[in-house]
Short mmCIF file of the C-alpha atoms (twelve columns), coordinates in Angstrom:
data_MODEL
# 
_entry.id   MODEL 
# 
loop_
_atom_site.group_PDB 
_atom_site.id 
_atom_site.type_symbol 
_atom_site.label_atom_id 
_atom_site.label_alt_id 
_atom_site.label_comp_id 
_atom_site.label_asym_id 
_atom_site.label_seq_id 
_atom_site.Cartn_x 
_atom_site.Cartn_y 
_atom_site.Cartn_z 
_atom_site.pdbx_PDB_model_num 
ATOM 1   C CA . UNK A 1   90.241  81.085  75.077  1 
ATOM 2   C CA . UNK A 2   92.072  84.234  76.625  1 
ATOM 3   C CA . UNK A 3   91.280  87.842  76.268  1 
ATOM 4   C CA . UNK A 4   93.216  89.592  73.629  1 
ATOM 5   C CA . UNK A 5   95.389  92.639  74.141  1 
ATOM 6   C CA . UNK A 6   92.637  94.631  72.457  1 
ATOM 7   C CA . UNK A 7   89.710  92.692  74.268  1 
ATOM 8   C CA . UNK A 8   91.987  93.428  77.396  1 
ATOM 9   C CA . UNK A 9   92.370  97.116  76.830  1 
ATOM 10  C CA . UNK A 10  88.569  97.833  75.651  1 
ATOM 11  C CA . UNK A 11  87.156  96.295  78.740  1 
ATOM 12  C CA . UNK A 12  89.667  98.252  80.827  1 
ATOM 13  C CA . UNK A 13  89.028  101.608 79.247  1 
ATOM 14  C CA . UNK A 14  85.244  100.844 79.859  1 
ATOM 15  C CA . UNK A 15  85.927  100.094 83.675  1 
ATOM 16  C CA . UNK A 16  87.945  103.126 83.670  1 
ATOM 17  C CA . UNK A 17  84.987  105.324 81.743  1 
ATOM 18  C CA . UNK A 18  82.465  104.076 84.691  1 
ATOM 19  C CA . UNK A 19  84.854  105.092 87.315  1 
ATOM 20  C CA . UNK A 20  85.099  108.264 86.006  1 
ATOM 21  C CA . UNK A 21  81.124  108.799 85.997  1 
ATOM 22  C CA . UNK A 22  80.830  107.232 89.142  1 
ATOM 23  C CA . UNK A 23  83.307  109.645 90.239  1 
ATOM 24  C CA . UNK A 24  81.725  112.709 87.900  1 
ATOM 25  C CA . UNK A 25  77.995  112.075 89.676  1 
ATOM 26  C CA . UNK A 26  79.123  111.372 93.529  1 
ATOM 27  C CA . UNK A 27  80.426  114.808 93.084  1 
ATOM 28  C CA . UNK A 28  77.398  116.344 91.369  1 
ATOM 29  C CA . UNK A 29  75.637  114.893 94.164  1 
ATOM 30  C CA . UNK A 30  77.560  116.318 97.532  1 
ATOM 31  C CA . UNK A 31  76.138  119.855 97.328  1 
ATOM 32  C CA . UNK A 32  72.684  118.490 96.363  1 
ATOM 33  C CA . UNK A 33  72.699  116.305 99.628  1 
ATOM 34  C CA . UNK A 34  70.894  118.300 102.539 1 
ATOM 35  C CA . UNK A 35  72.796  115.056 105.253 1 
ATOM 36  C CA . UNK A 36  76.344  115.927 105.818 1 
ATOM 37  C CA . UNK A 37  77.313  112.988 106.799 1 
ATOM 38  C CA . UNK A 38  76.586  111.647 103.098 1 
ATOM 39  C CA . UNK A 39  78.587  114.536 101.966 1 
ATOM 40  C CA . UNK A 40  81.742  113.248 103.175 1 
ATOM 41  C CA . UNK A 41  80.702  109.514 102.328 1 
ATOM 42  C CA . UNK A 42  80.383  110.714 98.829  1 
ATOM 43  C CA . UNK A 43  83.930  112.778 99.662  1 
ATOM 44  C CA . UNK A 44  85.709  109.808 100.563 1 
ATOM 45  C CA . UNK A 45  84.261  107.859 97.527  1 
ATOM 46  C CA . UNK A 46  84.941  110.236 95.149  1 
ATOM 47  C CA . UNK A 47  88.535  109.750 95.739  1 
ATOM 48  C CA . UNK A 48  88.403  106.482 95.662  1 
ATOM 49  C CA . UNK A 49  86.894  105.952 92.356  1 
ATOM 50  C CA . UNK A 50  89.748  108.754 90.975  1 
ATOM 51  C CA . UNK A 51  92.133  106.114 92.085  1 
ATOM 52  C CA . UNK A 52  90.637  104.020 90.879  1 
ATOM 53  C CA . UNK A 53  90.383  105.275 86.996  1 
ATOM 54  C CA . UNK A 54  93.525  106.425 87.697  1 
ATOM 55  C CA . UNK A 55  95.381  102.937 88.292  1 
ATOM 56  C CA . UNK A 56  93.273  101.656 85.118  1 
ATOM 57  C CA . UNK A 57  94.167  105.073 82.869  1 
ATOM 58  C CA . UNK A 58  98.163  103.895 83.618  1 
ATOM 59  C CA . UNK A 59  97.072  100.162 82.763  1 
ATOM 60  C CA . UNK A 60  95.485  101.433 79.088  1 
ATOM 61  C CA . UNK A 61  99.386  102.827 78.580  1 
ATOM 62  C CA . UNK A 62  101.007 99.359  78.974  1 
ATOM 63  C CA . UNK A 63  97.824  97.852  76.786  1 
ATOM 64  C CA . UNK A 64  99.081  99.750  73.865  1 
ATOM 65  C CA . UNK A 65  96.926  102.758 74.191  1 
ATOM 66  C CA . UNK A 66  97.169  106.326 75.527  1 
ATOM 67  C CA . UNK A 67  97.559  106.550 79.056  1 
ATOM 68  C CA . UNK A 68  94.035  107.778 80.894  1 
ATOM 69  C CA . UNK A 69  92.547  106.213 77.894  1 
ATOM 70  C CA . UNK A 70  88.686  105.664 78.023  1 
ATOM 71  C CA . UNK A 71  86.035  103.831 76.225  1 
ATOM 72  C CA . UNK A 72  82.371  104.325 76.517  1 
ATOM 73  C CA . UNK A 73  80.054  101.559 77.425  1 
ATOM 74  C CA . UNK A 74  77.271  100.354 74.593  1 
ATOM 75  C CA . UNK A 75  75.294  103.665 74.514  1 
ATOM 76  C CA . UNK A 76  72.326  101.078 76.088  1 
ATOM 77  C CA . UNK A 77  74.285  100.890 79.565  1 
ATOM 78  C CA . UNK A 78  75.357  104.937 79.277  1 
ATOM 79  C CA . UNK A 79  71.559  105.546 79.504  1 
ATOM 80  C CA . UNK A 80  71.799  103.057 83.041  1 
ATOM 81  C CA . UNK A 81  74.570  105.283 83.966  1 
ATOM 82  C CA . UNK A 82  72.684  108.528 83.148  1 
ATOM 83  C CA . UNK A 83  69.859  107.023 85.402  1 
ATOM 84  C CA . UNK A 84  71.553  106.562 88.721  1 
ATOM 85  C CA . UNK A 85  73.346  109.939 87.461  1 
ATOM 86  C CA . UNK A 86  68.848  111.275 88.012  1 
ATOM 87  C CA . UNK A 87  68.568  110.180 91.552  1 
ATOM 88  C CA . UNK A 88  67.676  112.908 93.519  1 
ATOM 89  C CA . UNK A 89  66.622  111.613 97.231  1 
ATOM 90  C CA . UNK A 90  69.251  110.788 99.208  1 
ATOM 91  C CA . UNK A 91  67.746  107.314 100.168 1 
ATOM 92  C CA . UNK A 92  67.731  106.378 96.466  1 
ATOM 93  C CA . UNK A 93  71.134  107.763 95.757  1 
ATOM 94  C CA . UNK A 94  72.495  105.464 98.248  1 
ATOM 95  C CA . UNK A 95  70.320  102.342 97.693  1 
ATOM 96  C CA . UNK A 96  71.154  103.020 93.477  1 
ATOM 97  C CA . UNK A 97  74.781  103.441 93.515  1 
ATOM 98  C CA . UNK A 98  75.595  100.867 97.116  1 
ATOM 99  C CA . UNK A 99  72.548  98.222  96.501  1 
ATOM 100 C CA . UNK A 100 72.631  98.335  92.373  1 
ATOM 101 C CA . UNK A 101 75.746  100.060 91.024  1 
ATOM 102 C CA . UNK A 102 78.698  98.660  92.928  1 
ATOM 103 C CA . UNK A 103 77.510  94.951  93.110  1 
ATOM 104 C CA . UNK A 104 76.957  94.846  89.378  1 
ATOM 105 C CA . UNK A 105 80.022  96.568  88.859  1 
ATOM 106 C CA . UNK A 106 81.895  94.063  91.415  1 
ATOM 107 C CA . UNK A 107 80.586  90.893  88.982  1 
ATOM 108 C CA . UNK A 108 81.759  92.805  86.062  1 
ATOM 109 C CA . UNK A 109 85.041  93.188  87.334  1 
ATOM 110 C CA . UNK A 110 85.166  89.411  88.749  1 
ATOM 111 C CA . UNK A 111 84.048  88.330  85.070  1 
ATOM 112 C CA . UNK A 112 86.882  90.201  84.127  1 
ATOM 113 C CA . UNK A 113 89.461  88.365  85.918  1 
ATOM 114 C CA . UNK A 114 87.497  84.683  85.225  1 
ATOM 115 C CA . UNK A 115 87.927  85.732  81.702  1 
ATOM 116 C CA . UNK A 116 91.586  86.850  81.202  1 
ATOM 117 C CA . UNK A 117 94.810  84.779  81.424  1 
ATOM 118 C CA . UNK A 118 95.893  85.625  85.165  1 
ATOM 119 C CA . UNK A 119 99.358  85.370  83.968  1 
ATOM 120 C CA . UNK A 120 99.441  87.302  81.016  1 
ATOM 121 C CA . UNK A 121 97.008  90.251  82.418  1 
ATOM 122 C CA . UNK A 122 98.758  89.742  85.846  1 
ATOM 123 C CA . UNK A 123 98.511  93.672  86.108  1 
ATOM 124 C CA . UNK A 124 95.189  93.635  85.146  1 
ATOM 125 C CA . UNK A 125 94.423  91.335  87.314  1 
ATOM 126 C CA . UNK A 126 96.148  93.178  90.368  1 
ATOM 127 C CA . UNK A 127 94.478  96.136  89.817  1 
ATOM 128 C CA . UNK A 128 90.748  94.621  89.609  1 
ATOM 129 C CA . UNK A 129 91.531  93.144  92.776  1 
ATOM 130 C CA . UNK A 130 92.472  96.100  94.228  1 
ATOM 131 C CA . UNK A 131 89.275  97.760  93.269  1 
ATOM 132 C CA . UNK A 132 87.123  95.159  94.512  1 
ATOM 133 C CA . UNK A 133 88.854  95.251  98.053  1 
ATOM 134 C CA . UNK A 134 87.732  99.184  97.395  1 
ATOM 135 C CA . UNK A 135 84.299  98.587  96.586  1 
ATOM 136 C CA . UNK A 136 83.251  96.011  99.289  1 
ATOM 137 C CA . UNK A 137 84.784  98.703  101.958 1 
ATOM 138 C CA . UNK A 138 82.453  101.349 100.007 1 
ATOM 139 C CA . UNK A 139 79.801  99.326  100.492 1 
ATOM 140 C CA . UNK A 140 80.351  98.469  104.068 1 
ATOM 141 C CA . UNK A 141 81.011  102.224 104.545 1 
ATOM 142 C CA . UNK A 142 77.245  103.000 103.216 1 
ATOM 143 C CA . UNK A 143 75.479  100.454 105.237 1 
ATOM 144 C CA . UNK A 144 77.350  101.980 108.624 1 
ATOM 145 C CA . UNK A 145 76.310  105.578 107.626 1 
ATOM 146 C CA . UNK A 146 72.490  104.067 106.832 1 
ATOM 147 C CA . UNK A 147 72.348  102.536 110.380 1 
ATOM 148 C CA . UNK A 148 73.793  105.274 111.740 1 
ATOM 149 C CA . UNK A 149 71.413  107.900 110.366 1 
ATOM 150 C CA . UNK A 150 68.253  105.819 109.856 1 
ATOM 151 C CA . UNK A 151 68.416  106.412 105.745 1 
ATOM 152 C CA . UNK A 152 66.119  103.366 104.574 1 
ATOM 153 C CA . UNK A 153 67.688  101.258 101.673 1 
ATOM 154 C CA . UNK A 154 65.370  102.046 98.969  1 
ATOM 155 C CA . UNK A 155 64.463  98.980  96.634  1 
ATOM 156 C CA . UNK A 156 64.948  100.245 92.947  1 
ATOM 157 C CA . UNK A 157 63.888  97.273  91.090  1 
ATOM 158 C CA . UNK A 158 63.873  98.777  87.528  1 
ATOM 159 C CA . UNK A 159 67.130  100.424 87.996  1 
ATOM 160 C CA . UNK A 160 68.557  96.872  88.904  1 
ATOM 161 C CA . UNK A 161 66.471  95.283  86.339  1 
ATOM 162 C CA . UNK A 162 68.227  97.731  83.875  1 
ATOM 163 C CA . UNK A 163 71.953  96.954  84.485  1 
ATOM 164 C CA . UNK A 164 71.551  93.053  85.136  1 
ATOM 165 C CA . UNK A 165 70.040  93.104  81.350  1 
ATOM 166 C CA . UNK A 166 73.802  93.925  79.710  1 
ATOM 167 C CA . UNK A 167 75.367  90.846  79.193  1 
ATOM 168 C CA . UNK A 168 78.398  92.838  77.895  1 
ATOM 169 C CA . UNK A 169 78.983  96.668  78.396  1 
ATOM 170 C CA . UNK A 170 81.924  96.693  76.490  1 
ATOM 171 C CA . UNK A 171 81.032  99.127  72.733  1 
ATOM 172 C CA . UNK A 172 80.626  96.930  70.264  1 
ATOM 173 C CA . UNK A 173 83.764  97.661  67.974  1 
ATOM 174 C CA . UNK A 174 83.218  99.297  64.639  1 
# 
């Protein structure tokens, strides 16, 4: 069975809420980073992940909601958020929001597009794909500055422990 239009919109309002915090804490970060070189990762990023809620914000419009509309997450995942939001080391900031974030966030957004009709959330659809493309060059991008560097990945088991428990981070509606 397809998404609904309001299935559709609530899931992109939730991407677009995360990519507005992702965006909201890479900036909190920059003038807490002592490595300038992470600075301007986090520079370039930031922008990206503006475009990013950005191109989903215009996509809420033609879904039959406000344009720039967002939804929070399930209040359980907002903590997750708020917890890669705490990092304060520079080796765990990248390792939570490269190594954790991002790759959950890429299967969230490729369940996305298994679970809609590819015809009738053809924008959707072209926009996810567009992010992804994003994301796997911001990951890519992180890994260079690592080896360039020497910033050790930093396992953060609990962290990824956290956000692979949420089956679903859309708010329940009510």
């Amino acid at each position: 069975m397809s998404l609904t239009v309001n299935d559709r919109v609530r899931a992109i309002a939730t991407f677009r809420f995360i990519e507005v915090r992702l965006m909201e804490i890479t900036a909190a970060w920059t003038p807490t980073t002592a490595e300038m070189e992470v600075k301007v990762l986090f520079g370039r990023h930031i922008f990206d992940f503006a475009q990013h809620a950005d191109w989903l914000g215009k996509r809420t419009f033609e879904l039959r909601k406000p344009e720039q509309y967002s939804l929070k997450p399930a209040e359980s995942y907002v903590d997750v958020i708020e917890a890669l939001a705490a990092e304060e080391e520079t080796g765990k900031r990248l390792s939570a929001l490269y190594d954790v974030f991002i790759p959950a966030l890429e299967s969230r957004y490729r369940a996305y597009v298994d679970a809609t009709d590819r015809l009738l959330d053809e924008p959707s659809v072209v926009i996810v794909e567009r992010i992804l493309i994003d994301l796997e060059r911001m990951k890519r991008d992180a890994q260079r500055l690592r080896e360039r560097i020497a910033v050790v990945a930093v396992p953060l088991p609990e962290l990824a422990r956290r956000e692979s428990a949420h089956s679903a981070i859309v708010a329940p509606q009510g």
